[in-house]
DOKOL-674941 format. One line per field, with one value per residue: residue in three letters; x, y negated, z negated of N, C-alpha, C in turn; chain; residue number from 1. Coordinates in nm, 2 decimals. Example, Ala and Ser with C-alpha at 12.3 -4.5 7.8 and 13.67 -1.06 7.14 Angstrom:
BEGIN
aa <- (ALA  SER)
n.px <- (1.32  1.28)
n.py <- (0.57  0.22)
n.pz <- (-0.78  -0.71)
ca.px <- (1.23  1.37)
ca.py <- (0.45  0.11)
ca.pz <- (-0.78  -0.71)
c.px <- (1.32  1.29)
c.py <- (0.33  0.00)
c.pz <- (-0.78  -0.79)
ch <- (A  A)
i <- (1  2)
This chain:
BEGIN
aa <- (UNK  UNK  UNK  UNK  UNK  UNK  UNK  UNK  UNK  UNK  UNK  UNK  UNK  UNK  UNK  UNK  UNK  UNK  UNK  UNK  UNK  UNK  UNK  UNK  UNK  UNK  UNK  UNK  UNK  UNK  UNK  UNK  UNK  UNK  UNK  UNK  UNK  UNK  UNK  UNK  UNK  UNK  UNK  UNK  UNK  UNK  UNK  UNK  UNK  UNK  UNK  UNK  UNK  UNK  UNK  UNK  UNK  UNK  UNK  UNK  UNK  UNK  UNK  UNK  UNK  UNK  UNK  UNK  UNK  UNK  UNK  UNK  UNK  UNK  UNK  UNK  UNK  UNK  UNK  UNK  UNK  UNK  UNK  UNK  UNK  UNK  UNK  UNK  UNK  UNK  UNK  UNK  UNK  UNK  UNK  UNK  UNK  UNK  UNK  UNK  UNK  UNK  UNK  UNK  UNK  UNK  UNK  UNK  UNK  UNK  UNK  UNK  UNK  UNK  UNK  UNK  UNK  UNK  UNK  UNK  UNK  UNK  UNK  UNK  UNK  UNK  UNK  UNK  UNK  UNK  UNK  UNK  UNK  UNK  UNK  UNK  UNK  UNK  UNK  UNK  UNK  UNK  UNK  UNK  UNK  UNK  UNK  UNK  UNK  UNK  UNK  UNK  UNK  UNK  UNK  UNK  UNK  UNK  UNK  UNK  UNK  UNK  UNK  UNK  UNK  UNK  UNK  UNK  UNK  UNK  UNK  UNK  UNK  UNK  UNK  UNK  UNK  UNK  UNK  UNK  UNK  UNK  UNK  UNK  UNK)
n.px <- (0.47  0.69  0.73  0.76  0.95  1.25  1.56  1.72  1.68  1.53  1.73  1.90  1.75  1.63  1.90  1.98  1.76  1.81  2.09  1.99  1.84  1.98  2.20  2.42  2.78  2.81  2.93  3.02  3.04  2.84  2.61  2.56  2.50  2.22  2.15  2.09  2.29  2.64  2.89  3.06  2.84  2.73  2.94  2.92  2.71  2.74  2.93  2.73  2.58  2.73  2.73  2.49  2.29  2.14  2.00  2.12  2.44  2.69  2.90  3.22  3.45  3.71  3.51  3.29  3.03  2.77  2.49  2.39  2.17  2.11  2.05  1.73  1.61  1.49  1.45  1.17  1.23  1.43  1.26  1.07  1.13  1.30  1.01  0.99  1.14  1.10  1.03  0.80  0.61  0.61  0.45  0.20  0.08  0.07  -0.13  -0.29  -0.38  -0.50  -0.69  -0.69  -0.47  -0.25  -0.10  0.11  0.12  0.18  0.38  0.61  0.53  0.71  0.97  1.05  1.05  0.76  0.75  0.91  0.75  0.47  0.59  0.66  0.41  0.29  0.47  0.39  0.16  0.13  0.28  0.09  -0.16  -0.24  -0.39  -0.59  -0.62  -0.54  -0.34  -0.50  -0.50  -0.59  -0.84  -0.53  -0.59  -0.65  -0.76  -1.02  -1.06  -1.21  -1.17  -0.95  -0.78  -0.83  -0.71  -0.40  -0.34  -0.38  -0.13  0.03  0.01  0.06  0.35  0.44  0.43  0.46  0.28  0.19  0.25  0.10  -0.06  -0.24  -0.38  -0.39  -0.68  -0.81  -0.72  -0.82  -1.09  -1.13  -1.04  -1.27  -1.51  -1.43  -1.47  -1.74  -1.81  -1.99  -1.92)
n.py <- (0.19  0.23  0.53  0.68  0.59  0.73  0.93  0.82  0.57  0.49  0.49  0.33  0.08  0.09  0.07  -0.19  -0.33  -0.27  -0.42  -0.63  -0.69  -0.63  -0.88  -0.97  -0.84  -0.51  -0.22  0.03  0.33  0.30  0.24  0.46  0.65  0.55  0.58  0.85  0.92  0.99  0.81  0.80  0.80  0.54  0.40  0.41  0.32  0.04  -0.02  -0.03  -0.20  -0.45  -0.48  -0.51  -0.68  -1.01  -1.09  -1.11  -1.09  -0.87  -0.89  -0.82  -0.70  -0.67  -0.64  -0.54  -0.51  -0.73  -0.84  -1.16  -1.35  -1.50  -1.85  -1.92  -1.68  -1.38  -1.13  -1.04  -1.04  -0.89  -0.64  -0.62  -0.63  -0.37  -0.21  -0.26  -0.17  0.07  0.41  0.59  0.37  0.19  0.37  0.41  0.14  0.11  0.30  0.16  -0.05  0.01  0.27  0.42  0.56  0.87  1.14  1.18  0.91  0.74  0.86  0.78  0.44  0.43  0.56  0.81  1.18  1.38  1.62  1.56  1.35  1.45  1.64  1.38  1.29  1.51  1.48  1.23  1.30  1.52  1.34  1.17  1.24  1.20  0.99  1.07  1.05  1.06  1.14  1.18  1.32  1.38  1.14  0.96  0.86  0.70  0.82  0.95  0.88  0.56  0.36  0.39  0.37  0.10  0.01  0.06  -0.01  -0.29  -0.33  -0.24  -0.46  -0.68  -0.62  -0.65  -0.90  -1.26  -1.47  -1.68  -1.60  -1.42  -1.12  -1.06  -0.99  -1.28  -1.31  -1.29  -1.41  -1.70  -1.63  -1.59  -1.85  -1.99  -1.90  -1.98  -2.30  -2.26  -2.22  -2.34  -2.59)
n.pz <- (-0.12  0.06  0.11  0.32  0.43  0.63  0.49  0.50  0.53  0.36  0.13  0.21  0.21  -0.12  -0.20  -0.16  -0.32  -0.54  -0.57  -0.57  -0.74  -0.99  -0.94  -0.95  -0.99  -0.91  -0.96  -0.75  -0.84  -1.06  -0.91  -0.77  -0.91  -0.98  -0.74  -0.71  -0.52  -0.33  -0.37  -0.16  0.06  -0.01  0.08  0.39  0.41  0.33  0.57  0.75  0.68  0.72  1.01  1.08  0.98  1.00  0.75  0.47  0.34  0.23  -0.06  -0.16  -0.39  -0.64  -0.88  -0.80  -0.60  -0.43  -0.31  -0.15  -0.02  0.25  0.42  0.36  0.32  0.19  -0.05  0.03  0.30  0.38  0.27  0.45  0.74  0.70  0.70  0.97  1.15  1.06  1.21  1.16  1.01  1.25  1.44  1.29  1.19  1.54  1.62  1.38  1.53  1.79  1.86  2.06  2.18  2.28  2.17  2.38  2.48  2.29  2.21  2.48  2.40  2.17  2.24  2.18  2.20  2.23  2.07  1.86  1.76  1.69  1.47  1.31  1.26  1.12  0.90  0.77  0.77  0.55  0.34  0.29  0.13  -0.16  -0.10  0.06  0.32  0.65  0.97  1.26  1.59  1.86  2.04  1.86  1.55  1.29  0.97  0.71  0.36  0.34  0.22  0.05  0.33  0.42  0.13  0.18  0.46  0.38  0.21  0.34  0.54  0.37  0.29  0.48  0.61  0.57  0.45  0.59  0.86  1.16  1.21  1.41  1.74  1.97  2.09  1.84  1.63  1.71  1.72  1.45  1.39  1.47  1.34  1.08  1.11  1.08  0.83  0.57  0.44)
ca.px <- (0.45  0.77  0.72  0.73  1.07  1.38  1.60  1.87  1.65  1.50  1.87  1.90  1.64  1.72  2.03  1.97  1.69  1.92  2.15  1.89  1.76  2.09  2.21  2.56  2.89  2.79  3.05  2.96  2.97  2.67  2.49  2.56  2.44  2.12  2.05  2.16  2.35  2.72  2.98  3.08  2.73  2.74  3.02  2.90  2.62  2.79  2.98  2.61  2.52  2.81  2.71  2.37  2.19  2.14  1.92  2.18  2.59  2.73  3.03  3.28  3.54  3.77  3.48  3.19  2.95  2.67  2.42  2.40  2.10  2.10  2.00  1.58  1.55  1.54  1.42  1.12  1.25  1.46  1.18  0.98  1.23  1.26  0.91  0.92  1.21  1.05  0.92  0.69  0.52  0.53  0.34  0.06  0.06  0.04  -0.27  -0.43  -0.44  -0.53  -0.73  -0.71  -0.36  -0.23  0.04  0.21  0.13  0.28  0.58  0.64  0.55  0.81  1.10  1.08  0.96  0.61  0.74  0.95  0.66  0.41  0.66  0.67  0.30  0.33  0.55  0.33  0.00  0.19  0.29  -0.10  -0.25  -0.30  -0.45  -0.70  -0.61  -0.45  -0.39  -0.58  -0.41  -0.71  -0.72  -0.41  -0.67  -0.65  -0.92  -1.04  -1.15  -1.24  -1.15  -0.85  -0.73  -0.84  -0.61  -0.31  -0.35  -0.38  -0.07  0.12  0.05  0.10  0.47  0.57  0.44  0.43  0.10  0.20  0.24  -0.07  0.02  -0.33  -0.39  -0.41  -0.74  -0.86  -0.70  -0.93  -1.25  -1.11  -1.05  -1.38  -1.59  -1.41  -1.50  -1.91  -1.82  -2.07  -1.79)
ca.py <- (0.16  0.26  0.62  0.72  0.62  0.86  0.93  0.71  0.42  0.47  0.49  0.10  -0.01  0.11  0.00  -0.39  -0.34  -0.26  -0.51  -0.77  -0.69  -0.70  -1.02  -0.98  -0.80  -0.43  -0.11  0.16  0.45  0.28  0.20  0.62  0.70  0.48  0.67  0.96  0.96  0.98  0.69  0.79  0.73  0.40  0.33  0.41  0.23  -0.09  -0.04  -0.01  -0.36  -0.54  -0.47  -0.50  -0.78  -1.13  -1.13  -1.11  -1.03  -0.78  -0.92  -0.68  -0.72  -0.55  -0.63  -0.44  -0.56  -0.78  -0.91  -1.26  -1.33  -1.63  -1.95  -1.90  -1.57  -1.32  -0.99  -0.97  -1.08  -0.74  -0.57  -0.65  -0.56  -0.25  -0.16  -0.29  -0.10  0.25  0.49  0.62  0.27  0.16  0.46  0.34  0.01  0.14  0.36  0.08  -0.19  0.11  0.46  0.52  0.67  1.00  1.16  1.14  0.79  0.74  0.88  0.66  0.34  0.46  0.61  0.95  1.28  1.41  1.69  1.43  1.30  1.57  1.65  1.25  1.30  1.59  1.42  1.15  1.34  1.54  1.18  1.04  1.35  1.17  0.87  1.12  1.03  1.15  1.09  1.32  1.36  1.39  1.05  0.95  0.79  0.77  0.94  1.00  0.74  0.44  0.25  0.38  0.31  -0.03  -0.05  0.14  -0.10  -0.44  -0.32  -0.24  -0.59  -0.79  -0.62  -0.68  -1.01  -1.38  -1.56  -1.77  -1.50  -1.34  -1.00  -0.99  -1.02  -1.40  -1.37  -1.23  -1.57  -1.77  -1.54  -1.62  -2.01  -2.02  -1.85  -2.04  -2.39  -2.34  -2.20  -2.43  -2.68)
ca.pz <- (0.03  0.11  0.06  0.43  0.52  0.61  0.35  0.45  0.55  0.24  0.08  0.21  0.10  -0.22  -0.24  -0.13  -0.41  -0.67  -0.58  -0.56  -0.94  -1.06  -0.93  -1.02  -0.92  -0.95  -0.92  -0.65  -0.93  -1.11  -0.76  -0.67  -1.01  -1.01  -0.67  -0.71  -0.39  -0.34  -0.34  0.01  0.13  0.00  0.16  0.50  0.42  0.34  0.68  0.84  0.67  0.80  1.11  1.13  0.93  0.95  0.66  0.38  0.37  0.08  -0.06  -0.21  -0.44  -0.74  -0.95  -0.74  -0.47  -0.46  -0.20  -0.12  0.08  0.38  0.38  0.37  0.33  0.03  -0.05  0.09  0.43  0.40  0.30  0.58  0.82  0.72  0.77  1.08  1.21  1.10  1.32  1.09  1.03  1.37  1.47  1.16  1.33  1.68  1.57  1.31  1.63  1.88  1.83  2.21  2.23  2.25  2.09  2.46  2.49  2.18  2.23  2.56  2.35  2.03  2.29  2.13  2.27  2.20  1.97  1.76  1.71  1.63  1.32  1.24  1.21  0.98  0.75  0.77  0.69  0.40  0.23  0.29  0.12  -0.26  -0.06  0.11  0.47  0.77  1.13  1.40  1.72  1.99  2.01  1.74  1.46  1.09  0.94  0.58  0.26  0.39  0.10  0.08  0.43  0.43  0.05  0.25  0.56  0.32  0.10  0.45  0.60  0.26  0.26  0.61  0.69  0.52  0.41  0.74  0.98  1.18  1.27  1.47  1.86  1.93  2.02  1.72  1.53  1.79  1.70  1.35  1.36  1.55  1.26  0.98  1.17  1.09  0.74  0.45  0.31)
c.px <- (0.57  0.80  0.76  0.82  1.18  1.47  1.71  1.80  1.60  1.61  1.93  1.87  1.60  1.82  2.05  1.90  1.75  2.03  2.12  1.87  1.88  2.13  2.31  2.65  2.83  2.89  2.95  2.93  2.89  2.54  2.44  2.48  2.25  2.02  2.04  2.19  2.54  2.80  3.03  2.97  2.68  2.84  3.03  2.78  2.68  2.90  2.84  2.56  2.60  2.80  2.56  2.28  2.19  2.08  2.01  2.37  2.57  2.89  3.12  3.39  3.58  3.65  3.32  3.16  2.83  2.59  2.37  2.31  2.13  1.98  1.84  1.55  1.60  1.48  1.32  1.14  1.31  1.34  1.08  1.00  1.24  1.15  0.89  1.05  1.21  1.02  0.81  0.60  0.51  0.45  0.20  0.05  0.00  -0.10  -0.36  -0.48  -0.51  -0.60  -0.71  -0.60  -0.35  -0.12  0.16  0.24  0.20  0.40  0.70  0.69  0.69  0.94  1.15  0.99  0.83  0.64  0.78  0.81  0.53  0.45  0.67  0.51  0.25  0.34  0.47  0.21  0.06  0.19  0.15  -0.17  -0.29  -0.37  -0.60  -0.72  -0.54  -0.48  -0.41  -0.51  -0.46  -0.82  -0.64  -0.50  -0.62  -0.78  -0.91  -1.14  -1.14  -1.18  -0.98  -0.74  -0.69  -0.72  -0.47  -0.26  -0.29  -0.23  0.03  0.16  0.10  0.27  0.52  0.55  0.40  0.32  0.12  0.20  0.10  -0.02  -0.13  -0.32  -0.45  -0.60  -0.88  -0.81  -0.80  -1.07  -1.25  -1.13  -1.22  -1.50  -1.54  -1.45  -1.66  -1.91  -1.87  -1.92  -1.81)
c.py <- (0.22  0.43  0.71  0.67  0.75  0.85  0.82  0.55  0.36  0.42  0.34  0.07  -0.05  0.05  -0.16  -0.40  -0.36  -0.37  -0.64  -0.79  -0.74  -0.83  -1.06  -0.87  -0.63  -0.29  -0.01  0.29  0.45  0.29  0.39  0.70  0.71  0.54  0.74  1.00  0.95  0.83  0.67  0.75  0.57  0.34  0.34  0.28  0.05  -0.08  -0.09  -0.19  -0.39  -0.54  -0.49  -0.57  -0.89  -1.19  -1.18  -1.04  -0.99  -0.85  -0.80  -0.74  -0.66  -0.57  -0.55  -0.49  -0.62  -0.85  -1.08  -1.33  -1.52  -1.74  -1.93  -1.75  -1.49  -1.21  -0.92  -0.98  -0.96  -0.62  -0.51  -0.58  -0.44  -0.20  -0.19  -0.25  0.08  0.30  0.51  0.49  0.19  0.25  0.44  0.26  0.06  0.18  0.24  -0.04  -0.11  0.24  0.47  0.60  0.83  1.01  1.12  0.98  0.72  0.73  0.80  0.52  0.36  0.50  0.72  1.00  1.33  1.53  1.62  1.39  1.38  1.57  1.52  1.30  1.39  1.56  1.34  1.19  1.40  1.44  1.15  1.14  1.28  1.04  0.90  1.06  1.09  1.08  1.26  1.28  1.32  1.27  1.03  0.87  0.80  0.76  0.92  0.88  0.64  0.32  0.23  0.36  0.19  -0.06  -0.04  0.02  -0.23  -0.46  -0.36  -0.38  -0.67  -0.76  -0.70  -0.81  -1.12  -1.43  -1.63  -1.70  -1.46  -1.21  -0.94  -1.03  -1.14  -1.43  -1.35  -1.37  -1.65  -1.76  -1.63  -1.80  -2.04  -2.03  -1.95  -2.19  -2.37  -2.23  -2.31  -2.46  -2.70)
c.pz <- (0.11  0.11  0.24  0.53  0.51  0.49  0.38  0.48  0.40  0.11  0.09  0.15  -0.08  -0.32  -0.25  -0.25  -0.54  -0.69  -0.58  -0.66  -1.00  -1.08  -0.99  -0.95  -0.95  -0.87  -0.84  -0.75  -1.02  -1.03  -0.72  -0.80  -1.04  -0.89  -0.61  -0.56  -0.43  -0.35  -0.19  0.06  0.12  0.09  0.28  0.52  0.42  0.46  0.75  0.80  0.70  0.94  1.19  1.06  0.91  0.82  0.56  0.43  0.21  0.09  -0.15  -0.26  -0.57  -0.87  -0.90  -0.62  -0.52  -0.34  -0.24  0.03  0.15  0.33  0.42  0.42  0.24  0.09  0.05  0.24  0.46  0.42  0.43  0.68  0.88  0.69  0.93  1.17  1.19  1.14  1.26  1.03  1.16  1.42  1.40  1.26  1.44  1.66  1.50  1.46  1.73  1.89  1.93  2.26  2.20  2.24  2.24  2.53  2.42  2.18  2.35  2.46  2.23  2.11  2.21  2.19  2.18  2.06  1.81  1.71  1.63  1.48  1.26  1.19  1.12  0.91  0.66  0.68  0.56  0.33  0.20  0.25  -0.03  -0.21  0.04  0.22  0.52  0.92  1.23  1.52  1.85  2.00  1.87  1.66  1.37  1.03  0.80  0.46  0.30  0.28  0.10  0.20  0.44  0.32  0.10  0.35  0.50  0.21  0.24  0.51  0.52  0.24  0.40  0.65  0.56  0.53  0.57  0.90  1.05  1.25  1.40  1.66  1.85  1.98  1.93  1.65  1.60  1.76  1.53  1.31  1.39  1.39  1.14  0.99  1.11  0.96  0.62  0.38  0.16)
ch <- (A  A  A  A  A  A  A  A  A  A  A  A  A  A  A  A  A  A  A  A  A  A  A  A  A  A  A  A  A  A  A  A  A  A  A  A  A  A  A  A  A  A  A  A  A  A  A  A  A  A  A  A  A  A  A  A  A  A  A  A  A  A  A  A  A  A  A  A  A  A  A  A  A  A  A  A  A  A  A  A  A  A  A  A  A  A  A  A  A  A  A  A  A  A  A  A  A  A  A  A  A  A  A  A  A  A  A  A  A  A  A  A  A  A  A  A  A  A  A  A  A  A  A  A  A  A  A  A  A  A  A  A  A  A  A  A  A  A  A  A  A  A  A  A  A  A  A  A  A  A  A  A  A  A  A  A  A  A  A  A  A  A  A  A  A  A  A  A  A  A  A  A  A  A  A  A  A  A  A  A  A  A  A  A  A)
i <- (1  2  3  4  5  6  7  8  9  10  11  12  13  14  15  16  17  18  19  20  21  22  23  24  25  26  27  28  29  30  31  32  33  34  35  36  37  38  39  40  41  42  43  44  45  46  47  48  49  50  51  52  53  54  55  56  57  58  59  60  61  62  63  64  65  66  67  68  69  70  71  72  73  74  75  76  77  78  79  80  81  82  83  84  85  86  87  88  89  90  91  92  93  94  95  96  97  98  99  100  101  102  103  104  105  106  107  108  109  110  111  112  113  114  115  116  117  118  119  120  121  122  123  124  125  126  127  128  129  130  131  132  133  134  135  136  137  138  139  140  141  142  143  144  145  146  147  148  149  150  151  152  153  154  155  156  157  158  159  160  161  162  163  164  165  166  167  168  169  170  171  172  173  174  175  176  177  178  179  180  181  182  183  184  185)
């Protein structure tokens, strides 16, 4: 699922991952090894988490680093997160709740320009080619196997949101409670 972030968000993600399995002190030139990135880029990155996540703190000390997630919240609460700080899946999103935009509508709602975005959709369709989809442009849709959309979609929402969440318009829950009310007990 995560196939469709940048390299360095991806590079987080990663990295938290790795230090999540572990679940112990772990040294930076095993972590640079494991993904295949430098030591220096870790160590920007662990400036970038100190600064920017309540989810979890990295602690650091002569015996490595290790993440130490907050009181009621673990992995997948990172997880989540970062899907829901990517361009390239807010754009999905935007499109799965909406077919009527256009690429320049888009680009408003996202706060990127229309060519930025074009090339996101590129990237985008390149990734989504063994899944036999794509997004069309004229309106922004996703197109292709139906099956697999729908799997694509159901994998997307199962990462980013909790059994408790409703990621739909409220009232789509209302339509929903409604219909489940005169379901045979």
């Amino acid at each position: 699922m995560y196939m469709l972030l940048e390299d360095n968000e991806n590079r987080h993600f990663h990295f938290i991952k790795y230090l999540h399995h572990k679940n112990d002190w772990v040294k930076l030139p095993e972590i640079a090894t494991a993904l295949s990135c430098s030591e220096r880029s870790l160590k920007y990155d662990l400036a970038y988490f100190k600064k920017d996540t309540s989810i979890f703190t990295i602690e650091t000390s002569t015996k490595g680093v290790r993440v130490v997630f907050a009181d009621n919240k673990n992995f997948k609460c990172f997880s989540a997160s970062v899907l829901e700080q990517s361009l390239s899946y807010q754009l999905l999103e935007k499109i799965f709740f909406d077919e009527q935009y256009s690429v320049p509508d888009l680009a408003e709602l996202l706060f990127v320009g229309s060519s930025t975005l074009y090339a996101l959709i590129n990237k985008i369709n390149h990734q989504l080619i063994p899944y036999e989809i794509e997004i069309e442009t004229k309106p922004c849709r996703i197109t292709g196997n139906e099956i697999n959309i729908r799997k694509f979609f159901y994998i997307y929402f199962y990462e980013k949101h909790t059994a408790l969440e409703w990621p739909y318009d409220p009232v789509l829950a209302d339509i929903t409670d409604k219909f489940i009310t005169y379901l045979p007990r």
